[in-house]
C-alpha positions in Angstrom: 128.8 11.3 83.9 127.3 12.8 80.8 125.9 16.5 81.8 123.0 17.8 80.2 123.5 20.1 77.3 121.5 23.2 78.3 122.0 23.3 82.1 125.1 21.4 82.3 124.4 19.3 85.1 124.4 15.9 85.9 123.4 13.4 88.0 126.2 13.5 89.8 124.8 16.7 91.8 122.7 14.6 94.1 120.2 16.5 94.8 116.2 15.3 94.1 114.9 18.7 94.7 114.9 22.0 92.8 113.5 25.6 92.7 112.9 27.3 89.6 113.0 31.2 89.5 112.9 32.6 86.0 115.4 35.3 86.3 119.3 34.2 87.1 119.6 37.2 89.8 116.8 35.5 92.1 119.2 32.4 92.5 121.2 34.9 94.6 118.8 35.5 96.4 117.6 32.3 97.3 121.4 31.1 98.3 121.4 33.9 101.1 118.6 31.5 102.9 120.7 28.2 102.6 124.1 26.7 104.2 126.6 25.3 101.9 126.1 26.4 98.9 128.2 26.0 95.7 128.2 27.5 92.2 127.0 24.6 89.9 126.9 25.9 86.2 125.6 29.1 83.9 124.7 28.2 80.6 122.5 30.2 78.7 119.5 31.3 80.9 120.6 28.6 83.1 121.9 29.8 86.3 122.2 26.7 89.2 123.9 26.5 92.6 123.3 23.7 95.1 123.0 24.5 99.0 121.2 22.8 101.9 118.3 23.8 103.7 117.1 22.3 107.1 119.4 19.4 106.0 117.9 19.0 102.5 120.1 19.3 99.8 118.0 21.6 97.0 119.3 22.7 93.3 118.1 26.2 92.7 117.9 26.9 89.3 116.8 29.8 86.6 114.6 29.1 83.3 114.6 32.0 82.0 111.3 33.8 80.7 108.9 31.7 78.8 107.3 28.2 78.9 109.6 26.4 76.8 112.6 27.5 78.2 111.3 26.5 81.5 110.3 22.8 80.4 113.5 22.3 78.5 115.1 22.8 82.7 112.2 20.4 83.2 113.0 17.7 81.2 116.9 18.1 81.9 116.0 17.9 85.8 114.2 15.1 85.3 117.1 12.9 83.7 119.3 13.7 86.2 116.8 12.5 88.9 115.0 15.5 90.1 111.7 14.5 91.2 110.3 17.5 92.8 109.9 21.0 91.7 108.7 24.6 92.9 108.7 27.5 90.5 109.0 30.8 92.3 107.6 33.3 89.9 106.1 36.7 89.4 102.7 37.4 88.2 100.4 39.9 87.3 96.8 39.5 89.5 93.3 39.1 87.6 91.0 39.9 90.6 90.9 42.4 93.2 92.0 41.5 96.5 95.4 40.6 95.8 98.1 43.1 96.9 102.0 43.4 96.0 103.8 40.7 97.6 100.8 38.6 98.1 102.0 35.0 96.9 99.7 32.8 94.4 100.2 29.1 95.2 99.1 27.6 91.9 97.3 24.3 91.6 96.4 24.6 88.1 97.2 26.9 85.4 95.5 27.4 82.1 97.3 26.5 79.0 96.9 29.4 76.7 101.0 29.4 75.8 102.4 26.8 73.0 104.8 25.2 75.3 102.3 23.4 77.5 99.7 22.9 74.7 103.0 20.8 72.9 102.3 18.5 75.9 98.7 17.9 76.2 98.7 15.0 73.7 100.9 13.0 75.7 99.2 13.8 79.1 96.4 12.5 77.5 97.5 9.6 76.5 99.1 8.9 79.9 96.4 9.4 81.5 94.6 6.7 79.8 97.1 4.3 80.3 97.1 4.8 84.1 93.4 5.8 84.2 94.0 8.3 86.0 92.9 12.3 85.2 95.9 14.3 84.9 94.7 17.3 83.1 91.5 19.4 83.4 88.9 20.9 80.9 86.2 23.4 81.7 83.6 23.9 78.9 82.4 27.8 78.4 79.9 29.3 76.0 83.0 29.9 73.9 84.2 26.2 74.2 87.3 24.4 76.5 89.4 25.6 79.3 91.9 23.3 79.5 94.2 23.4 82.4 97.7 22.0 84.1 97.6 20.6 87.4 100.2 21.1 90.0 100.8 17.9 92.3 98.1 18.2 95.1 100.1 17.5 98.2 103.1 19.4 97.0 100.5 22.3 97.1 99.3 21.6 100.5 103.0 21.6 101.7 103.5 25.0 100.3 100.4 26.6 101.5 100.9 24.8 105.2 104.6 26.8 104.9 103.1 30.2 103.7 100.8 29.5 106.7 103.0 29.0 109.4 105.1 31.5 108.2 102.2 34.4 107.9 103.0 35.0 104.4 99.5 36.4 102.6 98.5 33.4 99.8 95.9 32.4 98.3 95.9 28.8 97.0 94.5 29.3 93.0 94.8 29.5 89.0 96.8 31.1 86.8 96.7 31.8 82.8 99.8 31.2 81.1 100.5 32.8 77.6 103.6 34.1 75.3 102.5 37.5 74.5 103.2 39.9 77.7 102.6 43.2 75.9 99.6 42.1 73.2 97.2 45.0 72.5 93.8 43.1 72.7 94.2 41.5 76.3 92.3 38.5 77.5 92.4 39.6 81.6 88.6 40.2 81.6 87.8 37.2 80.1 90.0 34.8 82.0 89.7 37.0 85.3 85.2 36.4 84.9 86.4 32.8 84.6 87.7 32.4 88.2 91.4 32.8 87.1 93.6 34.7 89.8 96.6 35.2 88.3 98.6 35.8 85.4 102.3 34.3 84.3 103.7 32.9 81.5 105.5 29.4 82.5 103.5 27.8 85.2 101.4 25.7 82.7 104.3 24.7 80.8 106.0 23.7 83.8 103.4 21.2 85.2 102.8 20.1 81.8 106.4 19.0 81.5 106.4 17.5 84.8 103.1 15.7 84.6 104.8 14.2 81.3 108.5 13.5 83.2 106.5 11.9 86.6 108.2 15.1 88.6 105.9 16.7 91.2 105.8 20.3 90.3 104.0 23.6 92.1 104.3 27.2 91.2 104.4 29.6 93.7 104.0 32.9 92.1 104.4 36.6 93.9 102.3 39.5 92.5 103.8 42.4 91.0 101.3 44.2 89.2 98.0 44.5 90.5 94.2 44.0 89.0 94.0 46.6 86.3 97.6 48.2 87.0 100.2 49.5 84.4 101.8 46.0 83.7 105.2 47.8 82.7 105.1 49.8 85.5 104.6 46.9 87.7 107.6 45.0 86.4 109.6 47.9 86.6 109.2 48.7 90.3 109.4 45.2 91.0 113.1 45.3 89.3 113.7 48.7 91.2 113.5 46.9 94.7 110.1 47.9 95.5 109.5 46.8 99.2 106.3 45.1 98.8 107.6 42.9 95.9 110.7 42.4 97.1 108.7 41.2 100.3 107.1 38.7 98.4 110.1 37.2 96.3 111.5 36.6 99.9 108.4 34.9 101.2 108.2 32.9 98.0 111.6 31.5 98.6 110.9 31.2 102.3 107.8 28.6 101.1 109.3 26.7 98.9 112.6 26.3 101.1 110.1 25.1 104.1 107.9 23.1 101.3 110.7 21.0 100.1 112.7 20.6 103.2 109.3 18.5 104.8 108.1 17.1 101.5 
């Protein structure tokens, strides 16, 4: 079989299942939670082992940073007969109340990055040939909110594992964007809108997915808090800081348990 020419898999793997953290050194991670696990391939940011989990056998697979890198793995998934998908993410929070390690279980996420706005012409049009409503706008003094939408029961299944596990979570939004460091920030403005949290692929990633027929959710552990030092946030979170590194463990933990009953 032909593999795919940025994560150099194909459908040979046989797997329908996949996680998607961004960063290569979280597959790691999640392989110390499954059973037979093998090294699939590393190309580029694409980092990918298989392994089973409760008897489900689960791809776990890096993006990278960024939304198109992250519906590239999408799309590439998809042809090899993925159907379902769970990012496990970081974020930074955009309301109070959220703590370090508290997880974000996204069921929508605004599209304020390129990568998922690329999309939204074709959503649209498939969602007039099904009649269906598969993305979301919110109309504000200033004009459209337009959002992603994760697959509803997918959600539930992840927020029913955070539960039974005792993970904290809150089931919510997120606002997706290309610029981590720009000067003139848009927090305030998206955080009065209802927004919880803030990432950069989650839109792009259900965007993708709603476009591919995959079910997609985003499960997204916070490292910087409401109106902390976003650098500094990162940084501890690379560092090993225990409340973060609680959370990238609870976020596997869900999305293990999500997919293994889905």
């Amino acid at each position: 079989m032909e593999k795919m020419p940025h994560i150099r898999l194909d459908a040979s793997i046989g797997a329908d299942a996949a996680i998607l953290p961004g960063d290569p050194a979280r597959v790691s991670v999640a392989a110390s939670f499954m059973e037979d696990v093998r090294e699939e391939a590393f190309n580029r940011e694409y980092r990918s082992i298989t392994g089973t989990y409760k008897g489900k056998r689960i791809i776990v697979m890096s993006t990278g940073m960024g939304g198109a890198s992250t519906a590239i793995g999408v799309e590439e998934l998809a042809d090899i007969g993925v159907k379902s998908v769970i990012r496990i993410g970081s974020c930074g929070a955009l309301r109070r109340g959220l703590s370090l390690g508290d997880l974000v279980i996204c069921e929508k996420a605004v599209c304020d990055d390129g990568a998922s706005q690329s999309y939204l012409g074709t959503i649209r049009y498939a969602a007039q040939e099904l009649n269906k409503t598969r993305t979301m706008e919110e109309e504000t003094q200033e004009g459209f909110i337009r959002f992603a939408c994760a697959d509803r029961a997918l959600v539930d299944a992840c927020a029913q594992a955070a539960e039974e596990q005792g993970f904290p979570y809150a089931v919510g939004s997120t606002r997706c964007h290309d610029r981590l460091y720009s000067k003139v920030s848009l927090d305030d403005y998206y955080s009065a809108k209802g927004i919880d949290a803030s990432d950069m692929e989650t839109a792009a990633l259900f965007a993708a997915a709603q476009c591919r027929g995959v079910k997609a959710c985003s499960i997204l552990n916070v490292v910087v808090e409401w109106e902390a030092d976003t650098k500094e946030g990162i940084a501890a979170y690379k560092e090993g800081a225990s409340a973060t590194a609680r959370g990238e463990r609870s976020e596997i933990l869900t999305a293990l348990e999500a997919l293994a009953r889905f």
